[in-house]
N, CA, C and O atoms as a Maestro MAE file, in Angstrom:
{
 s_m_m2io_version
 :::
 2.0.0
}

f_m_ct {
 s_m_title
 :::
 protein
 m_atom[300] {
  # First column is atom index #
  i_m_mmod_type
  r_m_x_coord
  r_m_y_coord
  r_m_z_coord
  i_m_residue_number
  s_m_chain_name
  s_m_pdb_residue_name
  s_m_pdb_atom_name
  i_m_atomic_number
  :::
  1 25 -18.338 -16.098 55.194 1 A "UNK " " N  " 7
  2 3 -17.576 -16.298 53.998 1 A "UNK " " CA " 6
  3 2 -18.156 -15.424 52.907 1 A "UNK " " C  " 6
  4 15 -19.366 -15.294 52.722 1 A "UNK " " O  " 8
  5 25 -17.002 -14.704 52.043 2 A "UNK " " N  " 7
  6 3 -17.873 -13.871 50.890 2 A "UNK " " CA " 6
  7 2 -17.270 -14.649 49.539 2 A "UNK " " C  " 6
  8 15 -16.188 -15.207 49.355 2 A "UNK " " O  " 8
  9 25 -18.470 -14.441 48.639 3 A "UNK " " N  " 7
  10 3 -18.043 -14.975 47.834 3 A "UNK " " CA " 6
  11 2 -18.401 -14.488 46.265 3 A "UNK " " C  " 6
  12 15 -19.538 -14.037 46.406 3 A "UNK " " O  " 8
  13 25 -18.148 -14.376 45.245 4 A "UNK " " N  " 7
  14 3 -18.432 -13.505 44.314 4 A "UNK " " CA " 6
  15 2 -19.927 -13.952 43.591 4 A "UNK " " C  " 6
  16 15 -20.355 -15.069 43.879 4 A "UNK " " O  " 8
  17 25 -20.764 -13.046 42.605 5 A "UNK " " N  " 7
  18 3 -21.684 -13.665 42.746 5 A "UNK " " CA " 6
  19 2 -21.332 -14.976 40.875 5 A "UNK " " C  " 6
  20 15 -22.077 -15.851 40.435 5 A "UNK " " O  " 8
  21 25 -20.353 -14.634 40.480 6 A "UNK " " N  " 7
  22 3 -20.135 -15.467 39.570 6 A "UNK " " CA " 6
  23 2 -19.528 -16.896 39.927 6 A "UNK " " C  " 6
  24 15 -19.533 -17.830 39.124 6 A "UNK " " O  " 8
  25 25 -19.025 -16.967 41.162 7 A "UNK " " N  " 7
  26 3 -18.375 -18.170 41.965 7 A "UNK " " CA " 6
  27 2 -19.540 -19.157 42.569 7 A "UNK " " C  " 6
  28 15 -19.437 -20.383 42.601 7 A "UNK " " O  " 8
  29 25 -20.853 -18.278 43.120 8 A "UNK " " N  " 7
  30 3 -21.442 -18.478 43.582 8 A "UNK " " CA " 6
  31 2 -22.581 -19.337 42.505 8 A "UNK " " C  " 6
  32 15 -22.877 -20.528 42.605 8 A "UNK " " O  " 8
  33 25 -23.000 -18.552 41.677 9 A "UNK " " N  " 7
  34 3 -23.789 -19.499 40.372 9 A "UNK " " CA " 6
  35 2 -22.818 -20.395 39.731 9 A "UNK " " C  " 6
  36 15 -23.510 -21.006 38.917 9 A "UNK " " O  " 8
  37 25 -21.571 -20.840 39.623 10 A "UNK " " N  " 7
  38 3 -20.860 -21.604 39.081 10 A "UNK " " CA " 6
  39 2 -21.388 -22.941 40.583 10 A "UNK " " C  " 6
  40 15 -22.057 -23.935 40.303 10 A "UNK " " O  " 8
  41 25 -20.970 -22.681 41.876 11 A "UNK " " N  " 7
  42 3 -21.225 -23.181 42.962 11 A "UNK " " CA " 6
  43 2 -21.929 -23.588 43.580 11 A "UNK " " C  " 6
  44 15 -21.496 -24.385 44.411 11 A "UNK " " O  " 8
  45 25 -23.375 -23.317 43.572 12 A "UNK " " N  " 7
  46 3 -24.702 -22.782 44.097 12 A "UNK " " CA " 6
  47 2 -25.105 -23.945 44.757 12 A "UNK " " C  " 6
  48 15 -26.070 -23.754 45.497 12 A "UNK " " O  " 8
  49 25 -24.558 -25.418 44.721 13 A "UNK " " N  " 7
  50 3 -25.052 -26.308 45.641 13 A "UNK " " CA " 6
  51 2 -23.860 -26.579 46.555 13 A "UNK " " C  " 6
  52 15 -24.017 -27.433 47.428 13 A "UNK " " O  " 8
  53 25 -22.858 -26.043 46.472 14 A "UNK " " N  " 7
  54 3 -21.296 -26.351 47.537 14 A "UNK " " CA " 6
  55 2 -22.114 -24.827 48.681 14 A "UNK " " C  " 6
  56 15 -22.360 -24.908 49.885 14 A "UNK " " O  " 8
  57 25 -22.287 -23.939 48.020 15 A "UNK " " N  " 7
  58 3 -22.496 -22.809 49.082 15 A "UNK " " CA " 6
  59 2 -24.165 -22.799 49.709 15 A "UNK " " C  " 6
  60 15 -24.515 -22.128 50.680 15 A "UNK " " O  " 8
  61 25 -24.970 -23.608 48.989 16 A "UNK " " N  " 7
  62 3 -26.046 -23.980 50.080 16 A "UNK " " CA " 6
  63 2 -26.472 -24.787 50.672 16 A "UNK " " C  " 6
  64 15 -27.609 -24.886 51.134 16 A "UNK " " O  " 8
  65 25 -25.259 -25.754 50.761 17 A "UNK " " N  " 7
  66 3 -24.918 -26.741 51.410 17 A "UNK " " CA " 6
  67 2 -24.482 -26.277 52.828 17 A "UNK " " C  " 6
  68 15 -24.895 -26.589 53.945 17 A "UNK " " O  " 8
  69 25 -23.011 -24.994 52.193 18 A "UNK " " N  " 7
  70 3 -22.692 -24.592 53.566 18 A "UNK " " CA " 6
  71 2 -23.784 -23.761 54.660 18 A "UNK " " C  " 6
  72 15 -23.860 -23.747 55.889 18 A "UNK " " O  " 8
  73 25 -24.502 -23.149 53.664 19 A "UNK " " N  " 7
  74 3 -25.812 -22.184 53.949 19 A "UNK " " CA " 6
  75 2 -26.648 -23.343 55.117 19 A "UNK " " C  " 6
  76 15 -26.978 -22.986 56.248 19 A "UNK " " O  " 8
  77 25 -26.825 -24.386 54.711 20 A "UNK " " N  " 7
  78 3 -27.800 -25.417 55.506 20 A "UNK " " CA " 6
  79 2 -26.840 -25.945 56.661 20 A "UNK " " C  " 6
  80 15 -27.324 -26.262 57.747 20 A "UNK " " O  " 8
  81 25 -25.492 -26.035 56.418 21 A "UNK " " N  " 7
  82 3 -24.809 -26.374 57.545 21 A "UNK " " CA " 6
  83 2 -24.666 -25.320 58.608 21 A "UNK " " C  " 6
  84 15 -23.836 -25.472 59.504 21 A "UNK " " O  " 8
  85 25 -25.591 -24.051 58.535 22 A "UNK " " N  " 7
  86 3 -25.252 -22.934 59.819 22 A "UNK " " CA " 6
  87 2 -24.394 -21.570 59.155 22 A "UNK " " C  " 6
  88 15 -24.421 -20.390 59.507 22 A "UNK " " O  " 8
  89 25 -23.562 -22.309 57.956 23 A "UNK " " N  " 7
  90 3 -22.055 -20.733 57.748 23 A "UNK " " CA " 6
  91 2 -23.062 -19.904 56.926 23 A "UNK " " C  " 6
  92 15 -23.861 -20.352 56.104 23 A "UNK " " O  " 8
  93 25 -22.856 -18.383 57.354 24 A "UNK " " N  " 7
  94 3 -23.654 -17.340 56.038 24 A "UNK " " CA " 6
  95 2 -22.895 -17.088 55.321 24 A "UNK " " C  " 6
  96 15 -21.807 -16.695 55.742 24 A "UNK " " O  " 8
  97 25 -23.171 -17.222 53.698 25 A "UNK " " N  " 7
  98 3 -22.437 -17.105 52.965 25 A "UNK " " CA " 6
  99 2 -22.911 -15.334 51.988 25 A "UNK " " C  " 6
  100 15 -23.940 -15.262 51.315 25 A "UNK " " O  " 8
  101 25 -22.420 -14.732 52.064 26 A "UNK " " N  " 7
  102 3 -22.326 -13.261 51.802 26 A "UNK " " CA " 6
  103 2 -21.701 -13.716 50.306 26 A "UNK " " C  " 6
  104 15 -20.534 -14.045 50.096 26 A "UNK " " O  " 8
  105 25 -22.846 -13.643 49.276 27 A "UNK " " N  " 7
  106 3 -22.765 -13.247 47.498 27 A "UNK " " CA " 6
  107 2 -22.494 -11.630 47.704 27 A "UNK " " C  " 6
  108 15 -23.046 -10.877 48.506 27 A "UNK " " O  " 8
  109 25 -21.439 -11.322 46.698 28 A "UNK " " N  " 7
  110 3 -20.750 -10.073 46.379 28 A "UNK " " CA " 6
  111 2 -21.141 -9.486 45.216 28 A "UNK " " C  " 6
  112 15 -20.982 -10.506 44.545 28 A "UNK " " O  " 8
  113 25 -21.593 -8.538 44.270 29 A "UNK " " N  " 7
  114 3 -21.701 -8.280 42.993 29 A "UNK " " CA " 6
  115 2 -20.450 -6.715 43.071 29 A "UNK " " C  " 6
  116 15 -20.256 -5.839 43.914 29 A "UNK " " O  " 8
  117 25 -19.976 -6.967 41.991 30 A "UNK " " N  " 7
  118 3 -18.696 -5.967 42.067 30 A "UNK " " CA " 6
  119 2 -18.083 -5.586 43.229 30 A "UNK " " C  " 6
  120 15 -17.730 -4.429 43.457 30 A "UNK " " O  " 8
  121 25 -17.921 -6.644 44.079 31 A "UNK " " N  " 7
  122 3 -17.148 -6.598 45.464 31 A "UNK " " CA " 6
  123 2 -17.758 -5.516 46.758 31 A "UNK " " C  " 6
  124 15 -17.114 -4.893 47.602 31 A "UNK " " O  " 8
  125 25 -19.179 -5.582 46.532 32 A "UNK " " N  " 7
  126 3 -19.994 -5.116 47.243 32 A "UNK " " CA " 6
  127 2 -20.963 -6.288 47.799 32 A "UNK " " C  " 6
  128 15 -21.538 -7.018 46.991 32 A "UNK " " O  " 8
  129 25 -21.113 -6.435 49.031 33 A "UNK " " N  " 7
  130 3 -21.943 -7.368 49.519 33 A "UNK " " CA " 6
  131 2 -23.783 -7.138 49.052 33 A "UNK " " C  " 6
  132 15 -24.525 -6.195 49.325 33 A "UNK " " O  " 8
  133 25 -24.036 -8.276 48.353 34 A "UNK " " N  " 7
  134 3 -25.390 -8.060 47.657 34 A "UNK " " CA " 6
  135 2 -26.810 -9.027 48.204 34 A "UNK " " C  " 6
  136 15 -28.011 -8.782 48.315 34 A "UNK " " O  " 8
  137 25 -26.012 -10.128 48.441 35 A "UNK " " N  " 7
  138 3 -27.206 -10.725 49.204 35 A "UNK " " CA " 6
  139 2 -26.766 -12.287 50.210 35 A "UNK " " C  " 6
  140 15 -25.699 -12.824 49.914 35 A "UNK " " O  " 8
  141 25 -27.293 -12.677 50.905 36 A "UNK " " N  " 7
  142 3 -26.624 -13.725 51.907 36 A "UNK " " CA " 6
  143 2 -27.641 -14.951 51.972 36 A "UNK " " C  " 6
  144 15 -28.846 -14.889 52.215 36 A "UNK " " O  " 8
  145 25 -26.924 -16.002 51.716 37 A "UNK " " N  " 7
  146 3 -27.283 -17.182 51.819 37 A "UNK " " CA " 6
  147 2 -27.175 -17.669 53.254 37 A "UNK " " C  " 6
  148 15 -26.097 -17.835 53.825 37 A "UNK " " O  " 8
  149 25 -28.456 -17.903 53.834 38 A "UNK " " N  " 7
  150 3 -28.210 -18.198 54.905 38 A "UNK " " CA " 6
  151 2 -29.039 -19.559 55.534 38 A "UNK " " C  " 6
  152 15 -29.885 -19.784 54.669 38 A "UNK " " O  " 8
  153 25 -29.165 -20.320 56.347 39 A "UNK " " N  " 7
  154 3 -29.987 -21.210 56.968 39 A "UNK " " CA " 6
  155 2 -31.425 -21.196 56.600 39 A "UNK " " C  " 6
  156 15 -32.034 -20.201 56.991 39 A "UNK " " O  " 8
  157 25 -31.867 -21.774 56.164 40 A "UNK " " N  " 7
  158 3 -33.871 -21.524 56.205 40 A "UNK " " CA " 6
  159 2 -34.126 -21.715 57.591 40 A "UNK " " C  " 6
  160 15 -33.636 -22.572 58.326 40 A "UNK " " O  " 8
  161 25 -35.222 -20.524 57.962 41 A "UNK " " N  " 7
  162 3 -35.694 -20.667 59.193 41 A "UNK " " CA " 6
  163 2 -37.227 -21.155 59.271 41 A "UNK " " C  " 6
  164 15 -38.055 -20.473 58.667 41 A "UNK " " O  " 8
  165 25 -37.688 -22.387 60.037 42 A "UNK " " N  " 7
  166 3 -38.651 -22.932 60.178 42 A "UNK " " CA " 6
  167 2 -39.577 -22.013 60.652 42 A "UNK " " C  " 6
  168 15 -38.867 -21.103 61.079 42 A "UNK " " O  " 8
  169 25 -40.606 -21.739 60.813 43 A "UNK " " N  " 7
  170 3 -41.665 -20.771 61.688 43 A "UNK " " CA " 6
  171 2 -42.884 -21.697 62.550 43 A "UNK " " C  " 6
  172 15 -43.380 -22.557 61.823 43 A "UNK " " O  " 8
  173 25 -43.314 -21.675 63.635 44 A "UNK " " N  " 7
  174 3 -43.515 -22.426 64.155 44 A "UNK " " CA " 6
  175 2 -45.291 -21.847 63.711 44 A "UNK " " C  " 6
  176 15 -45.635 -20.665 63.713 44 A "UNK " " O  " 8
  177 25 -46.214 -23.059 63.356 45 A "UNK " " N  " 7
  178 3 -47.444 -22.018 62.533 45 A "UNK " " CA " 6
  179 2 -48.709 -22.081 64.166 45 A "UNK " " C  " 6
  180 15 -49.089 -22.954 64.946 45 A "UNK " " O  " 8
  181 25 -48.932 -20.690 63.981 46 A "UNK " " N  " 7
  182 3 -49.591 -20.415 65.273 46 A "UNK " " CA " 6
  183 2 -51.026 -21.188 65.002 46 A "UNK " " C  " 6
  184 15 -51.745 -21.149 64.003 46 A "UNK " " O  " 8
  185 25 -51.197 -21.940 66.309 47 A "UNK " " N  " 7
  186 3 -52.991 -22.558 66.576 47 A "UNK " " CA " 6
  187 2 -53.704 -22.045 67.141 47 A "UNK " " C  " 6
  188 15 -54.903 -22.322 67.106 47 A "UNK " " O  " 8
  189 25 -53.213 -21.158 67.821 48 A "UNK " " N  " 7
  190 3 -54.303 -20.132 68.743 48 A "UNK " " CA " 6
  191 2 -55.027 -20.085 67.842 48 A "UNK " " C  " 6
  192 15 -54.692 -20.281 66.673 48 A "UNK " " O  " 8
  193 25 -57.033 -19.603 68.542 49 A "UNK " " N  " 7
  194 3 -58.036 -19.178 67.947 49 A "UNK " " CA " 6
  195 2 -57.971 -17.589 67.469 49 A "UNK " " C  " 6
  196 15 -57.425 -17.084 68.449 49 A "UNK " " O  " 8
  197 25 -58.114 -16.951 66.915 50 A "UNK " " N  " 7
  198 3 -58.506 -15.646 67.141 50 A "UNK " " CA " 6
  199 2 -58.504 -14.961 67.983 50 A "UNK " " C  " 6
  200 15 -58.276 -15.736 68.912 50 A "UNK " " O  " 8
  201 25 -58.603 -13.927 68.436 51 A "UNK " " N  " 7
  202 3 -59.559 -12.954 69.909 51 A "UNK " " CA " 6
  203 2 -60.514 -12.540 69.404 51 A "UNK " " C  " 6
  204 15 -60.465 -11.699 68.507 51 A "UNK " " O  " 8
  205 25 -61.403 -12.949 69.784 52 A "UNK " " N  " 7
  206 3 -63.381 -12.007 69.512 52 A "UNK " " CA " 6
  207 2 -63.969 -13.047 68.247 52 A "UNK " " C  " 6
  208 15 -65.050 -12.912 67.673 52 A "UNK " " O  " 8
  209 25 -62.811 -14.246 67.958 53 A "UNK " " N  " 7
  210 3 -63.823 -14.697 66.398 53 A "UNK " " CA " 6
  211 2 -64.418 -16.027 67.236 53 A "UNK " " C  " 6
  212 15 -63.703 -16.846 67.813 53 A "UNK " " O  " 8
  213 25 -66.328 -16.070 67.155 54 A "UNK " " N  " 7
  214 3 -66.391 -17.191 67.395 54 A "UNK " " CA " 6
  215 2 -66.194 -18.464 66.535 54 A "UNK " " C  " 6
  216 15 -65.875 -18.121 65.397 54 A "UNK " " O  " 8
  217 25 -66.275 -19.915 66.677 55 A "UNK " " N  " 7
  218 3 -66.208 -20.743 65.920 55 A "UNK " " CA " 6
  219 2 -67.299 -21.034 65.237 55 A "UNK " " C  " 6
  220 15 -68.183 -21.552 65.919 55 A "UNK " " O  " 8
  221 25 -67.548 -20.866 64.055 56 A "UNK " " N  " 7
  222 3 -68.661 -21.598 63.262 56 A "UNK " " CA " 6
  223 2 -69.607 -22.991 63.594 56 A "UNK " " C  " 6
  224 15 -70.820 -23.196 63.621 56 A "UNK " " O  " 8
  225 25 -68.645 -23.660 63.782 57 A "UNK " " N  " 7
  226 3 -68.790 -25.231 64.294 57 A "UNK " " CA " 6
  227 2 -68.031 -25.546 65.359 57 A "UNK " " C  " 6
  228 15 -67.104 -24.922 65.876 57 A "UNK " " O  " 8
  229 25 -68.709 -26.978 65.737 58 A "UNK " " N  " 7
  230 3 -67.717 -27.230 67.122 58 A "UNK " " CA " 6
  231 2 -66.307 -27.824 66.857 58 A "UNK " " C  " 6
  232 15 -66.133 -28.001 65.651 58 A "UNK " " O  " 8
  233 25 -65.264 -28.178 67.616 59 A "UNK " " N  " 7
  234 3 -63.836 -28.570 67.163 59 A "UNK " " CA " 6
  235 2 -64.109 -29.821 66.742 59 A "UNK " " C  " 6
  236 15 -63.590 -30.306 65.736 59 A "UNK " " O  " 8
  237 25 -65.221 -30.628 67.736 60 A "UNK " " N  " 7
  238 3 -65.409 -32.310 67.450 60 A "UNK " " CA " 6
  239 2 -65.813 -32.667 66.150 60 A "UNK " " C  " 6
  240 15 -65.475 -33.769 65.719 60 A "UNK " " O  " 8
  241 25 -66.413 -31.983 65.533 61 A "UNK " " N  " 7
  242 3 -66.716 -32.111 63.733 61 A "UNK " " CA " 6
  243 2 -66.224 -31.553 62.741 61 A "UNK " " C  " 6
  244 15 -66.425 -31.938 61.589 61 A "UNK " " O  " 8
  245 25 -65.163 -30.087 63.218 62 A "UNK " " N  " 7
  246 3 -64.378 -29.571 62.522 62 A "UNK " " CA " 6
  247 2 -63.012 -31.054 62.684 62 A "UNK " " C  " 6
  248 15 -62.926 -30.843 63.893 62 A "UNK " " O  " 8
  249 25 -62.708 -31.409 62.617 63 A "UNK " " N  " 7
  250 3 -61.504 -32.364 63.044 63 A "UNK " " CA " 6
  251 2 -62.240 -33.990 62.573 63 A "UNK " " C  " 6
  252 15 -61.643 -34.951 62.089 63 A "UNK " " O  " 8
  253 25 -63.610 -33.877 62.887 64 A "UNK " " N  " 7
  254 3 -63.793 -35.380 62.392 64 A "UNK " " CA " 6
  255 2 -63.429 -35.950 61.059 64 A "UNK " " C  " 6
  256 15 -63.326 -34.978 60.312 64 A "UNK " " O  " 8
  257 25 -63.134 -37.265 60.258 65 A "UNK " " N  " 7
  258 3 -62.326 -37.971 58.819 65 A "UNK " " CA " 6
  259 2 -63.716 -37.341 58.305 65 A "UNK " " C  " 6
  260 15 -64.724 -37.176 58.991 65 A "UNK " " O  " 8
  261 25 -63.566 -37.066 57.114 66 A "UNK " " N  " 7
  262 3 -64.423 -37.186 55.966 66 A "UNK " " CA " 6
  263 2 -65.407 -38.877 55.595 66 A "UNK " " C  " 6
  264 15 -64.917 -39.978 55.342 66 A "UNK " " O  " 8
  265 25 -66.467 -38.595 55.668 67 A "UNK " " N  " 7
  266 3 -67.076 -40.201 54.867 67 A "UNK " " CA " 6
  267 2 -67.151 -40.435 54.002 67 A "UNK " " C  " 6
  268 15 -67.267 -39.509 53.199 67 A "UNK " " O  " 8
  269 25 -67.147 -41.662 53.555 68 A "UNK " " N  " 7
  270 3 -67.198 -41.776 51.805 68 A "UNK " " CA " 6
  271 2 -68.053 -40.880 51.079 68 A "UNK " " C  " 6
  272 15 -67.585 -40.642 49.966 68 A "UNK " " O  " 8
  273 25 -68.885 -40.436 51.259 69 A "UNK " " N  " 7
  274 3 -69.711 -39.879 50.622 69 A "UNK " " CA " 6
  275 2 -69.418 -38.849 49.998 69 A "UNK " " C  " 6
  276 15 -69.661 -38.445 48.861 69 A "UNK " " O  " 8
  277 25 -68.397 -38.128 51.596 70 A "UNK " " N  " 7
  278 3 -68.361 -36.484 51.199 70 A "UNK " " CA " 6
  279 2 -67.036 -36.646 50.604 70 A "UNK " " C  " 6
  280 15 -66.617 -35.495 50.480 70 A "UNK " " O  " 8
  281 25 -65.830 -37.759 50.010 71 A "UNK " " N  " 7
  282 3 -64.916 -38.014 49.220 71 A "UNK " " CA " 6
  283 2 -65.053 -37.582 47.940 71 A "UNK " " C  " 6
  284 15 -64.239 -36.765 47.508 71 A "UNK " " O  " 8
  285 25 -66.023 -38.022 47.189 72 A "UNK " " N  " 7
  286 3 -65.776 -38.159 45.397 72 A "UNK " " CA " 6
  287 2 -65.597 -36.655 45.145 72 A "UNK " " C  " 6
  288 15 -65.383 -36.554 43.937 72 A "UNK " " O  " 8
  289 25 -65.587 -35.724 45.580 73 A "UNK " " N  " 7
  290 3 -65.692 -34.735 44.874 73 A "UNK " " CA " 6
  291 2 -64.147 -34.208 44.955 73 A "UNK " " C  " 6
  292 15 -63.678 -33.438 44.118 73 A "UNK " " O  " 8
  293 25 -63.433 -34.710 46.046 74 A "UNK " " N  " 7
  294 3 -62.087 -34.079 46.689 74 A "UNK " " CA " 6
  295 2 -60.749 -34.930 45.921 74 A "UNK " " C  " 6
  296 15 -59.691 -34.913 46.551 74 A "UNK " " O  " 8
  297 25 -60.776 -35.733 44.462 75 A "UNK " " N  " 7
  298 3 -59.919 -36.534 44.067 75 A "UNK " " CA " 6
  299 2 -59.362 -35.833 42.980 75 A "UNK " " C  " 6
  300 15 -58.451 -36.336 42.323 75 A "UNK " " O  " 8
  :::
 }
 m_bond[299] {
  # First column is bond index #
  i_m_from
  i_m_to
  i_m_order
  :::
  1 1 2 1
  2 2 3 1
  3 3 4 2
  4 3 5 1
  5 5 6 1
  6 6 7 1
  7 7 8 2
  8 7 9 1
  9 9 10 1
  10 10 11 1
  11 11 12 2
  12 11 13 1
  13 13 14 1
  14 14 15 1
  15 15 16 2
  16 15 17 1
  17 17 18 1
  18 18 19 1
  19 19 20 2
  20 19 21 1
  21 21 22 1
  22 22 23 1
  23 23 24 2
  24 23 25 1
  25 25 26 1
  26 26 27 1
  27 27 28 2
  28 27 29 1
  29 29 30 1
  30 30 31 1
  31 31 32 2
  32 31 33 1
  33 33 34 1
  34 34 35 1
  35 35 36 2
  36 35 37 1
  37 37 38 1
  38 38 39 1
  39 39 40 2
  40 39 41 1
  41 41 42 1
  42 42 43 1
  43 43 44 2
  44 43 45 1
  45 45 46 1
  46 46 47 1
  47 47 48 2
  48 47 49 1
  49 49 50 1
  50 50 51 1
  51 51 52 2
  52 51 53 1
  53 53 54 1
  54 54 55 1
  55 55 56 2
  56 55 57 1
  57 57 58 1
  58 58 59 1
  59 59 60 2
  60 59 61 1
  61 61 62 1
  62 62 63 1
  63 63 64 2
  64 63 65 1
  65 65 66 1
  66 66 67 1
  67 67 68 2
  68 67 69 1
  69 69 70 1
  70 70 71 1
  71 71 72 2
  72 71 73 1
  73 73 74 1
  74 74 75 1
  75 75 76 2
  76 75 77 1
  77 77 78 1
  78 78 79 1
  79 79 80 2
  80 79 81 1
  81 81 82 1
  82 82 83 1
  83 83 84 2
  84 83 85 1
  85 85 86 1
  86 86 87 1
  87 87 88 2
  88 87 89 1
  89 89 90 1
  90 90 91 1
  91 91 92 2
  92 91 93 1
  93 93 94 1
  94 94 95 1
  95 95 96 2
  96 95 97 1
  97 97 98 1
  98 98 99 1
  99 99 100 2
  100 99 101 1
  101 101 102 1
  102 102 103 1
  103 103 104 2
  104 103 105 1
  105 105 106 1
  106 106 107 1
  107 107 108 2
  108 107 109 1
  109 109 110 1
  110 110 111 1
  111 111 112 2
  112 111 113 1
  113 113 114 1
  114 114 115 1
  115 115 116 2
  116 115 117 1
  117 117 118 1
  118 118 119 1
  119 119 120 2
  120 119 121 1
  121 121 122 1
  122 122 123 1
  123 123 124 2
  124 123 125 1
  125 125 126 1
  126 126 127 1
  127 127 128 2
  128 127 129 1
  129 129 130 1
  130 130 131 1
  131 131 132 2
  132 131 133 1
  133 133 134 1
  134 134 135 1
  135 135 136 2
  136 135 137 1
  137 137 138 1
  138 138 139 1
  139 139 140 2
  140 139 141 1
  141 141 142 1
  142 142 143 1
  143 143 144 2
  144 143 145 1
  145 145 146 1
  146 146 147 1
  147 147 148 2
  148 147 149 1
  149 149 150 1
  150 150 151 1
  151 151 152 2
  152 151 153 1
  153 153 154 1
  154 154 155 1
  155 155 156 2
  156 155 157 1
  157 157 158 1
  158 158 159 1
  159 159 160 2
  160 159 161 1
  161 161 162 1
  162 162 163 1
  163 163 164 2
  164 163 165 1
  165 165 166 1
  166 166 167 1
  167 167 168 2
  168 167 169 1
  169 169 170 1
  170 170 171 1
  171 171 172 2
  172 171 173 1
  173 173 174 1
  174 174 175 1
  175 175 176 2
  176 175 177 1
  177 177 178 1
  178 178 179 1
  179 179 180 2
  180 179 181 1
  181 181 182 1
  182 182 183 1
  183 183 184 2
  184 183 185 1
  185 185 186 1
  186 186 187 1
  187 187 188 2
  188 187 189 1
  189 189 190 1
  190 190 191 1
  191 191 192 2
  192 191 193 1
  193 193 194 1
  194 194 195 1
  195 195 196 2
  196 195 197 1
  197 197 198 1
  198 198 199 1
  199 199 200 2
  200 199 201 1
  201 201 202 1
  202 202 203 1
  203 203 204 2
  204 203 205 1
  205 205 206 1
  206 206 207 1
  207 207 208 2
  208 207 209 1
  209 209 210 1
  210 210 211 1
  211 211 212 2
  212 211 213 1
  213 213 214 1
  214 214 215 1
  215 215 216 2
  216 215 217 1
  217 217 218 1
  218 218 219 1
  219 219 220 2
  220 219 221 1
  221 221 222 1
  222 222 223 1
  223 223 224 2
  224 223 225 1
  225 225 226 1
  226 226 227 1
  227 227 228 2
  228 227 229 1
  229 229 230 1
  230 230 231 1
  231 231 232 2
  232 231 233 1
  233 233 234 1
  234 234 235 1
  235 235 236 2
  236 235 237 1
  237 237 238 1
  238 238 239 1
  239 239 240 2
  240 239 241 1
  241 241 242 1
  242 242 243 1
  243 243 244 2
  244 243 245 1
  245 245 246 1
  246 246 247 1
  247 247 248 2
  248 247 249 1
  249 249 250 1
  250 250 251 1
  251 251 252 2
  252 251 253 1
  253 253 254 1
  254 254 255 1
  255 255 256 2
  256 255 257 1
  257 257 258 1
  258 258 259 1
  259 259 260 2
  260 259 261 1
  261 261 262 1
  262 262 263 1
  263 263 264 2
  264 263 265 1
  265 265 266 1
  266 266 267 1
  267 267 268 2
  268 267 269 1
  269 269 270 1
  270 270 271 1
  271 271 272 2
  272 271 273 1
  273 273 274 1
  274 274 275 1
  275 275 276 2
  276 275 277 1
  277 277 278 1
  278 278 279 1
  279 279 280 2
  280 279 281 1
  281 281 282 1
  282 282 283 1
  283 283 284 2
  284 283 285 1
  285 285 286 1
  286 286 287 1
  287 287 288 2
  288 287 289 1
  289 289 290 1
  290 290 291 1
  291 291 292 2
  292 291 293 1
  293 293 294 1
  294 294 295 1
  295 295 296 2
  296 295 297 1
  297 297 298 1
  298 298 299 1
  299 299 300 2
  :::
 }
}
C-alpha cells in the first residue's frame, strides 16, 4: 500500500498497525516512494562464546544470584 507522507503523519497509528499486521506500507514524499513501514524484525541475540576468547571466570559463578552484600550498591 502507498501512501502519502502527509496521510501518513495525519495516520501514523492506522498505518503501523497495518505495518505490525505483516502489510508494507510504502510513505511517498512528492509521489516518490521515500520510506516503508514495515513489520519489526526480532533478532535472535547470539550466546555462542567467542572463538580464541577464554573465560575470565567459570559459568557456575558467572550465573550465580548476587548476595545481600554485593546488593546495596546496585539500587
Amino acid at each position: 500500500m502507498q501512501v502519502a507522507v502527509r496521510e501518513a503523519k495525519a495516520k501514523l497509528s492506522k498505518f503501523g498497525d497495518m505495518a505490525h499486521d505483516g502489510e508494507v506500507v510504502v510513505v511517498c514524499k512528492n509521489g516518490e516512494p521515500w520510506f516503508d513501514l514495515v513489520p519489526h524484525a526480532k533478532t535472535k541475540r547470539k550466546t555462542t562464546p567467542l572463538s580464541g576468547v577464554k573465560p575470565l571466570i567459570p559459568e557456575s559463578i558467572a550465573i550465580e544470584p548476587l548476595s545481600d552484600e554485593d546488593l546495596p550498591g546496585w539500587s
